[in-house]
C-alpha positions in Angstrom: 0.0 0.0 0.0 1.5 3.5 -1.3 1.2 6.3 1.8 1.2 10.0 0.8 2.7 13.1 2.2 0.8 14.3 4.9 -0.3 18.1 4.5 -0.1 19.6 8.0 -2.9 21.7 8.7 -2.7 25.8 9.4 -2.7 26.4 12.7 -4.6 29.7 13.0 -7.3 31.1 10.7 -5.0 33.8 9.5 -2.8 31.1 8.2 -5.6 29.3 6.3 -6.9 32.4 4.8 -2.9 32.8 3.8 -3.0 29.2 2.0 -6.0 29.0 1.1 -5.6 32.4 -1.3 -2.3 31.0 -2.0 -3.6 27.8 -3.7 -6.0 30.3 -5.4 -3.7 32.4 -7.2 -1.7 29.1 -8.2 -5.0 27.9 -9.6 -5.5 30.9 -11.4 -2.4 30.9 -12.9 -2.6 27.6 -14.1 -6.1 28.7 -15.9 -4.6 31.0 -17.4 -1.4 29.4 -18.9 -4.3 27.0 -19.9 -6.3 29.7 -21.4 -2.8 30.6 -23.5 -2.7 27.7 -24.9 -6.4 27.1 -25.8 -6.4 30.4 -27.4 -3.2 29.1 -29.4 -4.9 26.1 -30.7 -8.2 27.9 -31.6 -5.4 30.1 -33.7 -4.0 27.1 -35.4 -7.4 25.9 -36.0 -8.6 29.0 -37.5 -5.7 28.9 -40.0 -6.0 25.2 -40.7 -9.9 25.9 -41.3 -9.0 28.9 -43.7 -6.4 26.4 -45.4 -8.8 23.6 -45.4 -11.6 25.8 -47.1 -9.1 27.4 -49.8 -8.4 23.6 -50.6 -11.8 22.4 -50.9 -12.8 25.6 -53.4 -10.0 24.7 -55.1 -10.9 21.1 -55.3 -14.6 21.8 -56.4 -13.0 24.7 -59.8 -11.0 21.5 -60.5 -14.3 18.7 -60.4 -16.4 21.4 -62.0 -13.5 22.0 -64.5 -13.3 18.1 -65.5 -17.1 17.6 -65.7 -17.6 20.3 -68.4 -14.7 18.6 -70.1 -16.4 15.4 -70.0 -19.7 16.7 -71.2 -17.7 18.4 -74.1 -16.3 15.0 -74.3 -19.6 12.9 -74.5 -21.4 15.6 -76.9 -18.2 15.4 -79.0 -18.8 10.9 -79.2 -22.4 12.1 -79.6 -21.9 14.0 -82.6 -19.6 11.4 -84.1 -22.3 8.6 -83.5 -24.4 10.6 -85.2 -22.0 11.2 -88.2 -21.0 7.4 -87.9 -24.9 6.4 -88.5 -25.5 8.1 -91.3 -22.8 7.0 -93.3 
């Protein structure tokens, strides 16, 4: 069985008010360095999301690019089928 540290107890009020505002501002620091960093990643998110969308527009010119060229494609077969039955 693992035994911990024992914590010894303030003595006097004054002394628990002292600790217990002590462990407050450590607290609040560490929500803020945590607040940093979330505020980091929401920045790298926002910049990956820009990316992400610049890609995808990108992506849909291209597919919208290659189905006109493949309706030009199949009215050009069209046209010769229809130049091939007549003959």
């Amino acid at each position: 069985m693992q035994t911990g540290n024992v914590i010894a107890f303030p003595a006097t009020p004054k002394n628990r008010l002292a600790v217990a505002l002590c462990r407050l501002q450590m607290a609040q620091a560490e929500q803020r360095a945590a607040l940093g960093q979330l505020r980091a990643s929401l920045g790298q998110l926002r910049t990956e999301t820009a990316r992400l969308e610049r890609s995808t527009l990108d992506w849909d010119g291209e597919v919208r690019s290659l189905g006109q060229a493949a309706a030009a494609a199949r009215e050009a077969a069209a046209a010769l089928q229809r130049t091939a039955d007549r003959l």
